[in-house]
N, C-alpha and C positions, 0 to 999 in steps of 0.2 A: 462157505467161503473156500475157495480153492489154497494150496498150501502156497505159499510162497518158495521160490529157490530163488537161492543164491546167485549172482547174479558177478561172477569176477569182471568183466567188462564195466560194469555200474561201479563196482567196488575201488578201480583202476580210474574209473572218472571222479569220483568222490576223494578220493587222496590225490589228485593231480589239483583239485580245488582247494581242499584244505593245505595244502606244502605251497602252495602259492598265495597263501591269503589273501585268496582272492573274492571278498565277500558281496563284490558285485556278479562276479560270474554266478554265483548262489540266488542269486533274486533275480537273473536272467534266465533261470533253466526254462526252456519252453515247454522240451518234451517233456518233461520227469516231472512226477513229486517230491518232495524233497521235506528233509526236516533237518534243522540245522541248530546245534545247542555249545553253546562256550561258557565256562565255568571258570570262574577267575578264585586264586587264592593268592595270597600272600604268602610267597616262599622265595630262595633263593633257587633251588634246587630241583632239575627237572625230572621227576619222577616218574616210575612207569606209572601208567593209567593204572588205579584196582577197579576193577568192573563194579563191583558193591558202589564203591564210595563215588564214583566220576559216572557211570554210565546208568544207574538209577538213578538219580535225581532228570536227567537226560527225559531219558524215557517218562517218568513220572511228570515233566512238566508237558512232553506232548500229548499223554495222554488226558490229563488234568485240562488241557483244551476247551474238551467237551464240558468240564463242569464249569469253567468259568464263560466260555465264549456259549454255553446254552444251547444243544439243539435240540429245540424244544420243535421241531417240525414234524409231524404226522407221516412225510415221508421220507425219514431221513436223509432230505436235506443239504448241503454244507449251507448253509442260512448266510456265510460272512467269510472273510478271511481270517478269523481270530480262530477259529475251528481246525483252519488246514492243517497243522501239526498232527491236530486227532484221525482227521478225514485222511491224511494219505497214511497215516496206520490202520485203519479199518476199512480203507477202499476195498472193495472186494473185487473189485479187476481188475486190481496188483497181481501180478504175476511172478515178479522180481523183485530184490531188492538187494542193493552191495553199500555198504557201509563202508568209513572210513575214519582213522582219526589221529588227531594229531597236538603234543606236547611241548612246549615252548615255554621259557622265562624272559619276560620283557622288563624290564624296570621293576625287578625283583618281585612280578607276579607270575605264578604257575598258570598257564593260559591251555586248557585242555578244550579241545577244540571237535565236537558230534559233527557226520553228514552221512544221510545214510538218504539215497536215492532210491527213488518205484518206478516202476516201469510207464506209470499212468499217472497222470497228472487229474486232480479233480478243479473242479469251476465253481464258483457261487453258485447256488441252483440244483449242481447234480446232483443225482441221486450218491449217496456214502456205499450202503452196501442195503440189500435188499434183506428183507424177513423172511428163513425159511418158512 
């Protein structure tokens, strides 16, 4: 699997989405993969993000994807859209990726808000990433 970089332009479109909440532009991206995670708590108080506590569970539930949405496929697959979270993390011809995020209190809920875009968008069907 090729390394990913960093991708400031992706990262510049990912926080112009999230500071707009704008959560149809998120389900319209055509070009990109996308994984998109909001984490609600009960506080008053808009806190900085700690990466432990707000952006592992993030990541943890896109990659957990794969154990609940099953891809039990022989060629790896994306079998379904319940998987995409996992598949545009393991895509292997991601080449980019730029991230964003964003902090807000709405009616005394902390509303932390994941978007981290790929360069490559996967399909029901395609192949995830190949076996070396």
């Amino acid at each position: 699997m090729p390394a990913l970089e960093w991708d400031c332009d992706l990262e510049k479109q990912a926080l112009e989405i999230i500071n707009k909440d704008d959560s149809e532009t998120v389900h319209d991206l055509n070009d990109h993969g996308y994984n998109h995670y909001v984490e609600f708590e009960i506080s008053e108080e808009k806190k900085e993000v700690d990466f432990k506590k707000d952006l592992k569970p993030a990541l943890k539930f896109w990659f957990n994807k794969v154990k609940s949405g099953g891809n039990r496929d022989s060629k790896n697959r994306m079998t379904n859209e319940d998987l995409s979270p996992y598949a545009y993390m393991a895509n292997d011809k991601n080449t980019k990726i730029g991230c964003g995020y964003n902090v807000s209190v709405i009616e005394d809920e902390r509303l932390v808000t994941f978007l981290c875009l790929y360069d490559k968008k996967v399909e029901v069907n395609d192949v995830i990433y190949e076996v070396a």
